[in-house]
C-alpha angles and dihedrals in degrees: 000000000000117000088241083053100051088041091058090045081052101057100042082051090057097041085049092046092049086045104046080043105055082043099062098032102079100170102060108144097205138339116227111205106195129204144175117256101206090062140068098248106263124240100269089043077064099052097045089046087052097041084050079060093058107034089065090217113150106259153147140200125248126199109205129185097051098146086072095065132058117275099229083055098051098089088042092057089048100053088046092055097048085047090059087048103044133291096203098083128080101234123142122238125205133187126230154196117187081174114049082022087228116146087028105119089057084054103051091041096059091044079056090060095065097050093052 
């Protein structure tokens, strides 16, 4: 099998793995779907993102990676990247630094929201 032949594979064994998950768990609080901040969302962001939409699941997007960026372009990235998704839904977006830990407060009190 060629190595473009088992990635796809790959792929399509994933996707069907998130989607045979999120099916069964019924009592997911909320789905994070995380993305880098520095990049357009890649095809397959896209169709997770859009897959989130119809699943109906309760989620928001995370943009990870925002110490690598400026400060004053943070909020600039994020609403670029909502704008490729779809911006007509009404899913929060939140910005993120695993590294330098700045943005995380917001984060955790909107996962809070989801465990009231």
């Amino acid at each position: 099998m060629g190595i473009v032949k088992c990635l796809k594979k790959s792929k399509f064994d994933v996707g069907h793995f998130i989607e045979e998950y999120l099916q069964k768990r019924e009592q997911i609080a909320v789905i994070i779907l995380i993305l880098d901040i520095r990049h357009k969302p890649s095809a397959d962001d896209k169709a997770m993102y859009d897959y989130m939409i119809r699943a109906g699941k309760p989620f928001f997007v995370l943009v990870n990676k925002a110490d690598k960026i400026a400060v004053t372009k943070v909020e600039g990235a994020k609403d670029e990247i909502r704008e490729y998704l779809n911006p007509m839904h009404d899913i929060d977006f939140f910005a993120f630094s695993s590294e330098k830990k700045i943005y995380n407060d917001e984060i955790w009190v909107n996962i809070g929201k989801y465990f009231l």
